[in-house]
N, C-alpha and C positions, 0 to 999 in steps of 0.2 A: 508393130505388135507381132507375135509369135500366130503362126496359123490356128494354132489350141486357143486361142484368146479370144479370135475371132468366130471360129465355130462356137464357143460357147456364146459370145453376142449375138451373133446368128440365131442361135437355139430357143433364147428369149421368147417367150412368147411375143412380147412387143418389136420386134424383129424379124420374127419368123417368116411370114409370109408377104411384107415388103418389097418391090421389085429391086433386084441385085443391083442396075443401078443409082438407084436411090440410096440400095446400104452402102454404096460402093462412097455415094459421095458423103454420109457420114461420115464415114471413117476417114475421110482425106485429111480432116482436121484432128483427129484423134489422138492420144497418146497415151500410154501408160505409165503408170510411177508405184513405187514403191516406197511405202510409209514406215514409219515405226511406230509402235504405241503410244500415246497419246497425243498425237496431233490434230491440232484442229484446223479439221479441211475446209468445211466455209461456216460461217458465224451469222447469226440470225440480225437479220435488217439490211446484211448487205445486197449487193445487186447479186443475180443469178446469172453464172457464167458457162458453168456445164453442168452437162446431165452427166452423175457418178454411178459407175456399176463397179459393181464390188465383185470382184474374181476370186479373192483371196483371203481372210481372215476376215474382221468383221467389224462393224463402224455404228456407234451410238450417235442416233437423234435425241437430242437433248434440248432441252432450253430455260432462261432465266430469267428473275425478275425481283425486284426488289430484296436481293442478296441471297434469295433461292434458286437452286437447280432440281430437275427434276429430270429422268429420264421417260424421251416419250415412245424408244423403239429401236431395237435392236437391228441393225441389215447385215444377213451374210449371204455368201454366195449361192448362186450369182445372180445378183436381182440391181436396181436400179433404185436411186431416192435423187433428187426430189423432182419429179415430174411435173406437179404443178408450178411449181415458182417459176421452168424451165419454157414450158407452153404458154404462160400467161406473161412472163416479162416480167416479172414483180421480185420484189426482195426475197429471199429467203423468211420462213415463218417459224424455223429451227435453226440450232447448227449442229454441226456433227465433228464426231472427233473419231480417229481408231482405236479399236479396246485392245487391239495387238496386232503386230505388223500385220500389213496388208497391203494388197496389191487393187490399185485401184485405174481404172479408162476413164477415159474426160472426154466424153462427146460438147465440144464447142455448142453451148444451147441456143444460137442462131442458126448454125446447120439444122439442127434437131427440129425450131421453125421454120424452118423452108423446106427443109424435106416433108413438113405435118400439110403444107399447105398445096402440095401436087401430089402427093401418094395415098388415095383416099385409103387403101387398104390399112397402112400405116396410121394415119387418122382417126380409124375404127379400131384399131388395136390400143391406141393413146385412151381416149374414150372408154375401152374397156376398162383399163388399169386402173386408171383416174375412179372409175364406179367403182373398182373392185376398192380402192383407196377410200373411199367414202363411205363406204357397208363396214370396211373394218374401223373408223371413225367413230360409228355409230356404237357398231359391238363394244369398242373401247370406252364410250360415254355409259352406254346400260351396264357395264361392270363395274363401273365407279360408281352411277347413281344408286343403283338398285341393292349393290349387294356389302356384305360388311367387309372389315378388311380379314377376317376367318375366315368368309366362304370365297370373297378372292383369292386367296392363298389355295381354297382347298381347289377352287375350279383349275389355275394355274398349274397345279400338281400331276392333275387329270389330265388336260391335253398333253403336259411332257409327259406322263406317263404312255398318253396313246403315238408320242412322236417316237417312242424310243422303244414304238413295234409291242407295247404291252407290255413292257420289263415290270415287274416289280419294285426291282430295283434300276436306280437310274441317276447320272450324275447332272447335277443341275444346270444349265447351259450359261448361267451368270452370277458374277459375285453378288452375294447378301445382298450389298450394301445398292447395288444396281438394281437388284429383284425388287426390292423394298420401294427406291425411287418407280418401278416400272407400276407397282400396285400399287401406288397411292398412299405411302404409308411412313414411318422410320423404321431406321435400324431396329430400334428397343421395340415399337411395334413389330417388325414382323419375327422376333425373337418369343414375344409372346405369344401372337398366333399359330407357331412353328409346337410350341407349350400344346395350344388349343387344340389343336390336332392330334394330338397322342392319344384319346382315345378313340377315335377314328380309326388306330392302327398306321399312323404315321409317325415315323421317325425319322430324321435329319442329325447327318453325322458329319460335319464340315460340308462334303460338298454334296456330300451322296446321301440319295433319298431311299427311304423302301417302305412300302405300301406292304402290310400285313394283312389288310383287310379292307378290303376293294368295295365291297357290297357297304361296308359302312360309312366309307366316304364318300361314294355317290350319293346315299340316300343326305350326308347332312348336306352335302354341296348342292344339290339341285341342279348337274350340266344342262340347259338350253341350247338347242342348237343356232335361237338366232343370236346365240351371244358366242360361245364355244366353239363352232365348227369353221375351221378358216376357208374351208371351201362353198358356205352356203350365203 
């Protein structure tokens, strides 16, 4: 691996403050590869072999079941999936695929347990993630339960609006047909809610969004921060 590769592993919070030998012997097993779009990196029920951190483009958790897919989460850089399967020794609960070439590191997920079980610092950083992984679980279940597929879309809107520093206008970070899978919804549903929105002062013009009138979409959407805020 390129020194840049590894400072950014380093930089991880899950990483960060590890003792160097420790990082050091993660990495002995490590390797990096380069994908193309639509590859599917590992498939749900198989055994878990590495932990994947995403350097470079960007990679759908997805998963199926009686001839349905559904998308459950978007990863781009530079973060890490799937740490539970990886720490607990269990199959895979998703699979993942890349939505466009990417560049991806494979921590050997036997290292990644042996290192959890002498590096307590490491061990507390794993523990955090995994929490932070299960709060966003949660936010994820009160957005589906609570809310319709209109005010999903309009809360959706909101946090890219606040990701892209308050723009107005803003290009949408996923195709329709992904967004739709991500909100719990179809195609033709989120085409009409996309409808529903317009007197909110939203408009959607292939990819690009723009908010004309901000006070009125927050008040139909209702943002919560314990559902909204990816930091709470």
């Amino acid at each position: 691996m390129k020194p840049i590769d590894i400072q950014e592993i380093r930089s991880l919070a899950l990483f960060r403050e590890m003792a160097d030998i420790n990082f050091e012997t993660l990495l002995r097993g490590a390797y990096i590869q380069n994908f193309p779009p639509q590859i599917e990196l590992i498939t749900e029920d198989e055994p878990c072999d590495f932990l994947h951190i995403v350097v470079e483009g960007s990679v759908e958790l997805f998963s199926r079941w009686n001839g349905r897919e559904t998308v459950m989460a978007t990863v781009r850089p530079v973060s890490t999936f799937i740490l539970a399967a990886v720490i607990k020794d269990s199959p895979y609960l998703m699979s993942a695929r890349t939505h466009e070439k990417s560049r991806i590191i494979l921590l050997p997920s036997k290292d990644v347990r042996a290192v959890f079980d002498i590096d307590n610092i490491f061990a507390r950083s794993v523990v955090n993630e995994l929490a932070q992984c299960y709060r966003s679980v949660v936010k994820t279940t009160k957005n589906l339960k609570l809310r319709t597929s209109i005010e999903r879309l309009a809360n959706y809107l909101l946090r890219q609006y606040k990701f892209a520093g308050n723009a107005v206008e803003f290009e949408l970070k996923m195709e329709k047909r992904l967004l739709a899978s991500y909100l719990g919804m179809t195609p033709e549903n989120l085409s009409r809610a996309i409808k529903a929105l317009q007197p909110y002062g939203v408009q959607v013009s292939g990819s690009r969004v723009t908010i004309s009138n901000l006070a009125d979409l927050i008040a139909f959407a209702k943002p919560t921060t314990s559902i909204d805020d990816p930091t709470y």
